[in-house]
C-alpha positions as CSV (number, residue, x, y, z in Angstrom):
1,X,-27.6,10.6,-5.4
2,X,-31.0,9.2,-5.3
3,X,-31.8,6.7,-2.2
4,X,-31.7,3.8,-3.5
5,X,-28.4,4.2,-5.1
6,X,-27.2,5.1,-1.7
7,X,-28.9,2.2,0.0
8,X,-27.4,0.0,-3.1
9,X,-23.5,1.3,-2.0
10,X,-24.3,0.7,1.5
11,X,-25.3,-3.0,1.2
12,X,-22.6,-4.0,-1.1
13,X,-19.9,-2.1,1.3
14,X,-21.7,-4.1,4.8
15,X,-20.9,-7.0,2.4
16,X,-17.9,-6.2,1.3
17,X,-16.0,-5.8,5.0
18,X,-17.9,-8.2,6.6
19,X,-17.4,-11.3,4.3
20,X,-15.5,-14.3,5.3
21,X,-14.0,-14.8,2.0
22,X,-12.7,-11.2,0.4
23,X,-10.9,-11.1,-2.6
24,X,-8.3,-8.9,-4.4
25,X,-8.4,-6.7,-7.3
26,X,-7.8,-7.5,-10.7
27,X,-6.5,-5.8,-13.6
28,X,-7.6,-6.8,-17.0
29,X,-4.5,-6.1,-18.4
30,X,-2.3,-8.5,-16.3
31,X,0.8,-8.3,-18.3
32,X,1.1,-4.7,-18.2
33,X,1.5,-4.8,-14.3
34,X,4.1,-8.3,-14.1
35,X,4.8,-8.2,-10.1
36,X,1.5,-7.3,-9.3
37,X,0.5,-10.8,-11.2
38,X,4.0,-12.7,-10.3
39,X,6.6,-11.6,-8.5
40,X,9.0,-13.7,-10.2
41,X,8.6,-11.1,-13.0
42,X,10.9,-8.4,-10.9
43,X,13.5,-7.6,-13.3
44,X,12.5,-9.8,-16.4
45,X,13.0,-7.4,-19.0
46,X,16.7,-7.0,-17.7
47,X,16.7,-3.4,-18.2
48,X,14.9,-0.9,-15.4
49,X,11.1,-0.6,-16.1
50,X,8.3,1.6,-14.6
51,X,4.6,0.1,-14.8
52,X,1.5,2.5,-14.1
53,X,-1.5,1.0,-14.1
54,X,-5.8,2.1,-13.4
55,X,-8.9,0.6,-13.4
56,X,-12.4,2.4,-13.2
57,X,-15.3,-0.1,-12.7
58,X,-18.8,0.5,-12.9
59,X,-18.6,4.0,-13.8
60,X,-22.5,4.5,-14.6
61,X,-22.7,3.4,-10.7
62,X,-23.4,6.7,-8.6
63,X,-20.2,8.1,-9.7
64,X,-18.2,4.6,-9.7
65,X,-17.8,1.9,-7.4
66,X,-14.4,0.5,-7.7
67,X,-10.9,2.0,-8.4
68,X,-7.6,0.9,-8.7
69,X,-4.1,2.5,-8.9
70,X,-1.2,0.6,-8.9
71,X,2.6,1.7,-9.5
72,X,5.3,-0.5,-10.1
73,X,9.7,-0.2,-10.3
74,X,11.9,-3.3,-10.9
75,X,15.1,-3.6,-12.4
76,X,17.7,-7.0,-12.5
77,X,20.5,-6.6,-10.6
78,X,23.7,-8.3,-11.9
79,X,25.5,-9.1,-8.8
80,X,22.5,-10.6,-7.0
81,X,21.8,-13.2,-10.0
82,X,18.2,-12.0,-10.0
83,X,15.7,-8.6,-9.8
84,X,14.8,-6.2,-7.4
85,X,11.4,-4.1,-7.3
86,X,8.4,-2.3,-5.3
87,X,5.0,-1.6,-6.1
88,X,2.4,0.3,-4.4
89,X,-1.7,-0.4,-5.1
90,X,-4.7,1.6,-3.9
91,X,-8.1,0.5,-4.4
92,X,-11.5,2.0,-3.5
93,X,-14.9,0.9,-2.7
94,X,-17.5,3.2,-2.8
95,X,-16.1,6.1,-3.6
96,X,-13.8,6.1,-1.1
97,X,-15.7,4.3,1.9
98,X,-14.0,1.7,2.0
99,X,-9.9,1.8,0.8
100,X,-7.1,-0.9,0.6
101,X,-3.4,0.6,-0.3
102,X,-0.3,-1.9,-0.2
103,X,3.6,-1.6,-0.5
104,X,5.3,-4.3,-1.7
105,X,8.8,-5.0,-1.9
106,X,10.2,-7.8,-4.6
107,X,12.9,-9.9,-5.5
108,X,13.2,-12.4,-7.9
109,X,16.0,-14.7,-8.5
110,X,16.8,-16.2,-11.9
111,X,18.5,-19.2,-12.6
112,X,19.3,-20.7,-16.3
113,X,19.1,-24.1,-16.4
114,X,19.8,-24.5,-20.0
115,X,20.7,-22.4,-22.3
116,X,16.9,-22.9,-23.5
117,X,15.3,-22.3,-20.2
118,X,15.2,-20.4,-17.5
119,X,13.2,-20.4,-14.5
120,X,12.1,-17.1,-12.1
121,X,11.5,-17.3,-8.2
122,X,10.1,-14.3,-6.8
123,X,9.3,-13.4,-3.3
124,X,7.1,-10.5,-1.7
125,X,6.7,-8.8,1.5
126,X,3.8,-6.8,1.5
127,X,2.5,-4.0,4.0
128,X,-1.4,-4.0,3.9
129,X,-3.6,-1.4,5.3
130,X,-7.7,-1.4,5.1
131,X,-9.2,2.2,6.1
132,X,-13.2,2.2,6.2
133,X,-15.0,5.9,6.2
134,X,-18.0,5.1,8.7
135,X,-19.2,8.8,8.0
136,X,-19.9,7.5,4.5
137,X,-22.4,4.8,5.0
138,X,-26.2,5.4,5.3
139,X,-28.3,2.8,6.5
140,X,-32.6,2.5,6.3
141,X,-33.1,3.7,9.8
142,X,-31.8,7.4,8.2
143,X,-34.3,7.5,5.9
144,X,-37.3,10.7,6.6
145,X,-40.2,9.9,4.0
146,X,-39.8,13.9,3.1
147,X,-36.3,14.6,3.2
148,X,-34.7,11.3,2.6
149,X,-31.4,10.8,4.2
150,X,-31.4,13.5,7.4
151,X,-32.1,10.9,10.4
152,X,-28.8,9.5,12.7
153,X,-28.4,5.7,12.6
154,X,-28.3,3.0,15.0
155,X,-26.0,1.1,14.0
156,X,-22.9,0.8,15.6
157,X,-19.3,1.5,13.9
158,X,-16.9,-0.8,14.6
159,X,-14.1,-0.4,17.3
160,X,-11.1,0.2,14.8
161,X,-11.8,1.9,11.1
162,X,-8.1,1.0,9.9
163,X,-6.8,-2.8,9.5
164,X,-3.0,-2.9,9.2
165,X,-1.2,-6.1,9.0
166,X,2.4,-7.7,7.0
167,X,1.4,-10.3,4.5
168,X,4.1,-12.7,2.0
169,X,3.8,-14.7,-0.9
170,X,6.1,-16.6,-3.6
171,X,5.9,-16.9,-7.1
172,X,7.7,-18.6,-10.2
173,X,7.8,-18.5,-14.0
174,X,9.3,-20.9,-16.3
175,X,10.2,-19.6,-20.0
176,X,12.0,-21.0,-23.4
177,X,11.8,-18.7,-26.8
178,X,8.4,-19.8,-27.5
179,X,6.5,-20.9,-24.1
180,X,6.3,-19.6,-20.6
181,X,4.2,-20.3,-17.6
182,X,4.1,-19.6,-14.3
183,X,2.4,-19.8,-10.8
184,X,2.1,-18.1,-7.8
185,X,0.6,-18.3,-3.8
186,X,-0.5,-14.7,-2.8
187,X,-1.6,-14.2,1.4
188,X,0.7,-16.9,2.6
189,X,-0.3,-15.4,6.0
190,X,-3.8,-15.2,5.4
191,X,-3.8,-11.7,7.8
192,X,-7.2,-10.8,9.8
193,X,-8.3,-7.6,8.0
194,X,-11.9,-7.6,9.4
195,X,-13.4,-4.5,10.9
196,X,-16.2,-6.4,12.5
197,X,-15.2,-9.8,13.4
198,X,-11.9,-12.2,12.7
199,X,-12.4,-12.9,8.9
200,X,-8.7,-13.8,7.5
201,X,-8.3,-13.0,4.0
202,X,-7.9,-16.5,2.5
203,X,-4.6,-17.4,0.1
204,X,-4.9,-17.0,-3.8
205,X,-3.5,-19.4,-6.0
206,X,-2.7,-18.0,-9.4
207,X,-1.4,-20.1,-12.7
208,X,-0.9,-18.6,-15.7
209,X,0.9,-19.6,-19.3
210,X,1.1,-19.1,-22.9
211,X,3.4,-19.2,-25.7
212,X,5.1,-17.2,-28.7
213,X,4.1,-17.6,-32.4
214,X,6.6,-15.8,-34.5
215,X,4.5,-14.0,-37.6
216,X,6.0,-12.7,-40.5
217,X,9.4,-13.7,-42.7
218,X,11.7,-15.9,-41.1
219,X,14.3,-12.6,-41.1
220,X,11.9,-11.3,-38.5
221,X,11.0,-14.3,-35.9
222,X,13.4,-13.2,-33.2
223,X,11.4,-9.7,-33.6
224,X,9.4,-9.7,-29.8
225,X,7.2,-7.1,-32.0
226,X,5.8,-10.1,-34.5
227,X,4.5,-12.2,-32.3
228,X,1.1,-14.1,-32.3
229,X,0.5,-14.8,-28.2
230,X,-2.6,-16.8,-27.3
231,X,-2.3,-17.1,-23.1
232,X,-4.7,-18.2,-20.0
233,X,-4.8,-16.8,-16.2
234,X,-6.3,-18.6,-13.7
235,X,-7.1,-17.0,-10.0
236,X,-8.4,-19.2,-7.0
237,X,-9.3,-17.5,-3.7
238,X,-11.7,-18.3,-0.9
239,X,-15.0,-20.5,-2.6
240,X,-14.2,-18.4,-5.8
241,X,-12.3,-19.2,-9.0
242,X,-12.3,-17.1,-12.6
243,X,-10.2,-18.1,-15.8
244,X,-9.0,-15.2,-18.5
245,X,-8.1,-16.7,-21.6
246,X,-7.0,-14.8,-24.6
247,X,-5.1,-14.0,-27.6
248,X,-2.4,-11.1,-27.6
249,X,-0.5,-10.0,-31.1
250,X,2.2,-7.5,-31.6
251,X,3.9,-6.2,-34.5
252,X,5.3,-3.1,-35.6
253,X,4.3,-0.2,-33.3
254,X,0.8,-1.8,-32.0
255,X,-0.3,-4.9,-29.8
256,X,-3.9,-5.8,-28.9
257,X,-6.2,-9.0,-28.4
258,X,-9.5,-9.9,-27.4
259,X,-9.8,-12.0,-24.0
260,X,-12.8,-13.7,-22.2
261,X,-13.4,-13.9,-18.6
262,X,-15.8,-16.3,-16.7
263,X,-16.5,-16.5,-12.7
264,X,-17.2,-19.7,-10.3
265,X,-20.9,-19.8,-11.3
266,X,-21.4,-17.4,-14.8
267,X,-19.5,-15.4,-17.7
268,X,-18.1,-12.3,-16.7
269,X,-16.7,-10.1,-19.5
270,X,-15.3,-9.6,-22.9
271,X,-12.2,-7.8,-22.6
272,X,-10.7,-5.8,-25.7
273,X,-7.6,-4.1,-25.6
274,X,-5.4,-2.0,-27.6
275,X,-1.6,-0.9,-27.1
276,X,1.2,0.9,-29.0
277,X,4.8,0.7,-28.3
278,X,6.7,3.2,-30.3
279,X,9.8,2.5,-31.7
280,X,11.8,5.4,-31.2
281,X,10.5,5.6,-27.4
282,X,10.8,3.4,-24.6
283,X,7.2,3.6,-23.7
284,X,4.2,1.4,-23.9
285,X,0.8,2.6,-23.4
286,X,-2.5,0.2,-23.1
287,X,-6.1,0.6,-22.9
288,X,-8.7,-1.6,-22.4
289,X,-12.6,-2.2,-22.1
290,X,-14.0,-4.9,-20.2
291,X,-17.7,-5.8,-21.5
292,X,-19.7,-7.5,-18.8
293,X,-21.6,-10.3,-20.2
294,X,-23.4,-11.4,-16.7
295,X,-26.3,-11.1,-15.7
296,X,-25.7,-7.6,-14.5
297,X,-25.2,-6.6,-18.3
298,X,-23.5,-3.3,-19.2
299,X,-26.1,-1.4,-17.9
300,X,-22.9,-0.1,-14.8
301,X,-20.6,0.8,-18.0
302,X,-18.1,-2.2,-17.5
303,X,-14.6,-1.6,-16.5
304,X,-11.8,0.9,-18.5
305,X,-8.1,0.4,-17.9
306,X,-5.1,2.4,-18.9
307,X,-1.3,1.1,-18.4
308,X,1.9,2.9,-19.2
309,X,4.8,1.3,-19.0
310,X,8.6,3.1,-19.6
311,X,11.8,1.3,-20.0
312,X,15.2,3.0,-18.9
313,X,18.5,2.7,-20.4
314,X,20.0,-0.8,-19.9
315,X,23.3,-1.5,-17.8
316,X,23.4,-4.9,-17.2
317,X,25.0,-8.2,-19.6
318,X,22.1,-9.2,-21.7
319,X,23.9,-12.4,-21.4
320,X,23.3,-13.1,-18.0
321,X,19.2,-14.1,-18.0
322,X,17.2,-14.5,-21.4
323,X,13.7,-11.9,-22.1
324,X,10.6,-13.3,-21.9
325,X,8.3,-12.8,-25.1
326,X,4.7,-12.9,-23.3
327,X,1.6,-9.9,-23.9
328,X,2.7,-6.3,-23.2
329,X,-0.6,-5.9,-22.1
């Protein structure tokens, strides 16, 4: 690693854990990880689900900057009117400097109103721990005009390298047949997780929406696999907002779309992504390339995702809650 590279990780990780106004992940594909995006999705497909999910950002960056693993179980529970689920997330900065894991646990309770619609309520308790490798950083003063990075710093490491704290939020979704939106408030606590002063990590509001166009002969419009989807997120947290908008289809064996992404202040990416669902297996697999369209170009090769998603056997009465047709992906 050449020394500006290393001076490059170093000031974007200071800046990172010492910002007032951090933010969370994201994932590109949002509907291939539900309770990550809403809680209220916790047992929406009625039958148990598993939900894998990484991102790889800014690969071309020193060996890559950012990445996230998240793991998801939910399943709807008959006798508690609603679904039940946990998912775990790890991300890491810098290779590792600088880490944030979570465990979640979900539930989600679901009401029909009409026989139309139904809505979703989902709650989350979340356990949140920061870790931040000091023994990773390098700083200027470290720098020996021969032998580059050899010299001991004088800057001081913070009293405490790990940041544990509890953290809640609330979600809710709202679906017929051909529409569905939904909302949630992430960090209802807004916990402390500063290393170096008392920054609180500031609540995210999140809406999101969209709605089903059936493709095809009319024989096949209650087919979820012949659907035309177009759909929006929007994320709020701290001074920054961002809006995804795209346009999801699936039919047969293979879903995919095209989706656009734009920050506070400038565009951010072109996402493409690509899925198939087999339909003798219960297993849906995603991939997706986010093309960064700022001003920092493509030059840090953008971001790569891959989901996998497994449904188990169903036990429960279909007739008790309705599926929700939005993206697989």
């Amino acid at each position: 690693m050449t020394g500006m590279k290393k001076l490059y990780i170093t000031t974007l990780l200071l800046t990172i854990s010492t910002l007032a106004f951090a933010q969370d992940p994201h994932f590109s594909q949002f509907y291939a990880n539900p309770l990550y995006l809403n809680p209220a999705f916790a047992g929406s497909e009625k039958c148990p689900r598993f939900n894998m999910n990484f991102r790889n950002q800014y690969p071309l960056a020193s060996g890559g900057i950012y990445r996230t693993f998240s793991a998801s179980y939910d399943q709807y529970v008959d006798g508690m009117n609603g679904g039940l689920g946990v998912i775990v997330m790890r991300d890491e900065a810098g290779n590792g400097t600088l880490n944030l894991t979570e465990v979640s646990g979900v539930y989600s309770y679901h009401l029909e109103v009409t026989r139309k619609f139904t809505v979703m309520t989902g709650f989350q308790a979340t356990f949140r721990q920061r870790q931040l490798d000091w023994g990773n950083f390098t700083f200027p003063d470290m720098i020996d005009p021969f032998y580059g990075f050899v010299k001991s710093t004088s800057e001081v490491a913070p009293g405490n390298n790990v940041n544990s704290h509890l953290d809640l939020s609330i979600g809710a979704v709202g679906f017929t047949e051909n529409f569905y939106f939904g909302a949630v408030l992430h960090h209802l606590t807004e916990p402390n997780e500063a290393f170096f002063s008392t920054n609180k990590l500031p609540m995210k509001f999140t809406a999101h929406g969209g709605a089903s166009i059936p493709l095809g002969r009319k024989r096949l419009h209650n087919s979820t696999r012949n659907l035309l989807i177009p759909h929006f997120v929007y994320q709020q947290q701290g001074g920054a907002n961002q809006v995804t908008t795209g346009l999801s289809f699936a039919r047969s064996a293979i879903s995919g779309g095209l989706a656009y992404r734009a920050g506070s202040f400038n565009p951010d990416a072109l996402i493409v992504i690509v899925g198939i669902e087999p339909s003798n297996l219960p297993l849906r697999i995603g991939i997706s390339y986010d093309y960064t369209v700022s001003s920092l170009t493509n030059s840090l090769g953008g971001a790569t995702e891959l989901s996998v998603s497994y449904q188990f056997p169903c036990r429960v009465k279909k007739k008790r809650i309705n599926a929700i047709k939005c993206p697989s992906f």
